[in-house]
C-alpha positions in Angstrom: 90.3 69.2 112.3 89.8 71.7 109.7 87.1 69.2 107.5 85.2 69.1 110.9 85.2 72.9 111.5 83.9 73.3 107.3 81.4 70.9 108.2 80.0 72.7 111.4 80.2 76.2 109.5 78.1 74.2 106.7 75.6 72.4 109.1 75.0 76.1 111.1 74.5 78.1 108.1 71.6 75.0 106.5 70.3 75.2 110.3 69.8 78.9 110.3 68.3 79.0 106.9 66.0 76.8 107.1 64.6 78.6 110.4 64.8 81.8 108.6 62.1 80.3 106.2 59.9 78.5 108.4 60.2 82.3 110.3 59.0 84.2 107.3 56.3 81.4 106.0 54.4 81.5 109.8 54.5 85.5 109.1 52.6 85.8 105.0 48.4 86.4 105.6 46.7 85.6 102.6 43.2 87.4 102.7 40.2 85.6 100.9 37.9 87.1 98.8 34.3 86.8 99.4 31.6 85.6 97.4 28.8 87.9 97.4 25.5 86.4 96.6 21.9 87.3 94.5 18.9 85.5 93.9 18.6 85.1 90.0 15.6 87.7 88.1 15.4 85.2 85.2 15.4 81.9 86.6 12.2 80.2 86.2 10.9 77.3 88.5 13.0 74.7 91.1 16.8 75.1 90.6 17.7 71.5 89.9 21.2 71.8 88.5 23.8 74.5 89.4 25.4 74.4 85.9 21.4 75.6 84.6 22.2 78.2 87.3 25.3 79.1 86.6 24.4 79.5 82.5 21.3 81.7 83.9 23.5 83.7 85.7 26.1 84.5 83.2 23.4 85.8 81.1 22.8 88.2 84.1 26.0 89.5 84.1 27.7 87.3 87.1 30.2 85.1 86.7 28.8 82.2 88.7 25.8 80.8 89.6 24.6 77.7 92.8 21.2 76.3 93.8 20.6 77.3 97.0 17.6 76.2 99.5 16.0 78.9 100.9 12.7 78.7 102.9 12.2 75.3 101.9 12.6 75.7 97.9 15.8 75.7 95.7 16.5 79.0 94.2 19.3 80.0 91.6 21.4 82.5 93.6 24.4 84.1 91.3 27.5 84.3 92.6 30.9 87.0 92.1 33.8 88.3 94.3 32.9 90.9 96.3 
């Protein structure tokens, strides 16, 4: 009688735990950043290839750089957190 009672106390006391973390995982926000965008001053021509972009861009300052399309042609917009 005494083995069942341990083993109640044991199974109560993993029951309430794991609802006290479920509880306190539903309750954490995580904000995102956002990524602020620019079109590139010193790329030249049709952005192809967003690693071209993205070494452009570095050279500029930003950390990041993606083709874009934007009234009908691809430009070079560099990217950073805002």
């Amino acid at each position: 009688m005494a083995q069942s009672r341990r083993m109640a106390g044991s199974a109560l006391l993993l029951l309430l735990l794991l609802v006290a973390t479920e509880m306190g995982a539903t309750t954490v926000k995580v904000a995102e950043a956002r990524d602020c965008l620019s079109q590139s001053h010193k790329f030249k021509g049709t952005c192809l290839s967003s690693s071209n972009c993205a070494a452009v861009c570095r050279t500029e300052n930003f950390p990041d750089g993606q083709c874009h399309t934007q009234n009908l042609a691809r430009k070079c917009f560099c990217k950073r957190v805002c």
